[in-house]
N, C-alpha and C positions, 0 to 999 in steps of 0.2 A: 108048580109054584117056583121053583128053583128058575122055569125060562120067563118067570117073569117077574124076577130080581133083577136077572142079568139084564133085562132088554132097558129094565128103571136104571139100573146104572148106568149101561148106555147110554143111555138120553142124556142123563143127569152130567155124563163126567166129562162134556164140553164145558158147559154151565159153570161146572168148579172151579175148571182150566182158566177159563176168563175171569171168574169172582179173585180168583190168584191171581191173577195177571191183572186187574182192577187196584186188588191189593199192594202189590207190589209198585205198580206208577203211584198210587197215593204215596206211601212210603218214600220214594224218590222224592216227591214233589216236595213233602213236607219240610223232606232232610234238604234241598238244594234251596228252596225259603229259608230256613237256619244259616247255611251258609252265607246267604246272601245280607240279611238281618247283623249276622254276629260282625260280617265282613265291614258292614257300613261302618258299626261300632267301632274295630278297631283299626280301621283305614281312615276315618276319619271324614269321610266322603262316601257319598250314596252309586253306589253298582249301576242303578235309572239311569245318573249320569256319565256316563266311566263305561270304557269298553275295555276288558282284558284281556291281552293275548303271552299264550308260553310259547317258546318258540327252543325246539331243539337244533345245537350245533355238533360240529363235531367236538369243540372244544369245550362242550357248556351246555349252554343255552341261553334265555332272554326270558324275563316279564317284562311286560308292555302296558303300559296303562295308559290310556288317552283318552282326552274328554269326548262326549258325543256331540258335544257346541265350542264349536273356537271361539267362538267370544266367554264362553266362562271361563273366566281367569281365577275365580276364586276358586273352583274344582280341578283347575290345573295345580296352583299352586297348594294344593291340597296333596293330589299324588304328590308332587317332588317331594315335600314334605316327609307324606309316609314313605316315599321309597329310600331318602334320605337317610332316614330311621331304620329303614330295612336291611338295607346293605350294610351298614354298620351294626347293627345283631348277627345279622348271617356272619359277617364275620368273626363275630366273637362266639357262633356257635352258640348261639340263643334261636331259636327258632318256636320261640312262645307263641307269638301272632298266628304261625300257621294252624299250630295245637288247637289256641280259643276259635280261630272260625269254623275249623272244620270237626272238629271234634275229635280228632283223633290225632298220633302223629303219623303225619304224611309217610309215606314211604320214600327213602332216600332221603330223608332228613338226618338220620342216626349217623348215615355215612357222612354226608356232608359237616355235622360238627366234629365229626373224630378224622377229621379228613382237612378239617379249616384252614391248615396250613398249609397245605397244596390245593388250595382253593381261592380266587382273586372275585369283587363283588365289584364294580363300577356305576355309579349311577351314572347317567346320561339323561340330561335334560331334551327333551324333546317338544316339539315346535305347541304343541295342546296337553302336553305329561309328560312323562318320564320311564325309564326302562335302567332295567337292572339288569346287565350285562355280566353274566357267572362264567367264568372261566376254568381252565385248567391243564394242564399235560399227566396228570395222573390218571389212568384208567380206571381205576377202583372210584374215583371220584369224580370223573365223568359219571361212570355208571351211574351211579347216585346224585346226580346231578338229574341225567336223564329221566330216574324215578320219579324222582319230585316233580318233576316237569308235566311228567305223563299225569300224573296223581292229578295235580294243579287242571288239567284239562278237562279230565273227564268230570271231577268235585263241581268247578265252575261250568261247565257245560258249555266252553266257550268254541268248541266245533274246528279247537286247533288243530295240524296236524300231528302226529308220532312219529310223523320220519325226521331222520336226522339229514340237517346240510351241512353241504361244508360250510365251515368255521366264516366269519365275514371280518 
């Protein structure tokens, strides 16, 4: 009786492995649709349209947001907008937006408001969007620069790198 439990669990506990591993990419899917959804809300422009990238430096990093049609100028003008909005929170150590899309706080968020003032935000208009260029010479706030960054990649699923280059 006993070898023919074991040989039922046997069978059974690929089965399981993948019903969890079924479960688990649901979950993902559901949570990066949320993301995506909440993002449009409070970006003000739809993800469909808009390609994001984080980009780590050594002094910072970069969001990048760029239309996926050069002739929509209304979706360009849409990023510069939100990222206008952006850089001027970040700098005041507001980082609400990231909170509502993603549901949580970002990691390297905490450091970057308590860190604000060894922290520089630039937006930069760019040719289809716009990018926000985060700087710094503080290591604690690189650090935390870089978190968020990473966070920001893997949430959006945008297939960025995590290495760092030098500074540009």
């Amino acid at each position: 009786m006993k070898t023919i439990i074991a040989a039922g669990l046997f069978l059974l506990a690929p089965y399981m492995l993948l019903q969890q591993a079924n479960k688990d990419a649901s979950s993902q899917d559901v949570h990066h649709q949320g993301v995506n959804e909440r993002g449009d809300k409070e970006m003000g422009f739809s993800h469909d349209k808009a390609t994001h990238h984080f980009i780590l430096y050594s002094d910072g990093g970069a969001i990048e947001v760029k239309t996926n049609d050069a002739a929509d100028t209304a979706t360009r003008d849409q990023i510069r907008m939100h990222f206008t909005h952006i850089a001027k929170m970040f700098s005041d150590g507001d980082f609400t937006i990231p909170m509502l899309i993603h549901q949580e706080n970002p990691p390297g968020a905490d450091v970057m408001k308590q860190m604000r003032d060894h922290i520089t935000y630039k937006f930069e208009e760019l040719p289809t969007g716009g990018r926000i260029r985060i700087t710094s010479t503080d290591f604690k706030a690189v650090a935390g620069i870089h978190k968020f960054l990473v966070f920001q990649i893997k949430d959006h699923e945008t297939g960025d790198s995590t290495t760092i280059t030098k500074a540009q």
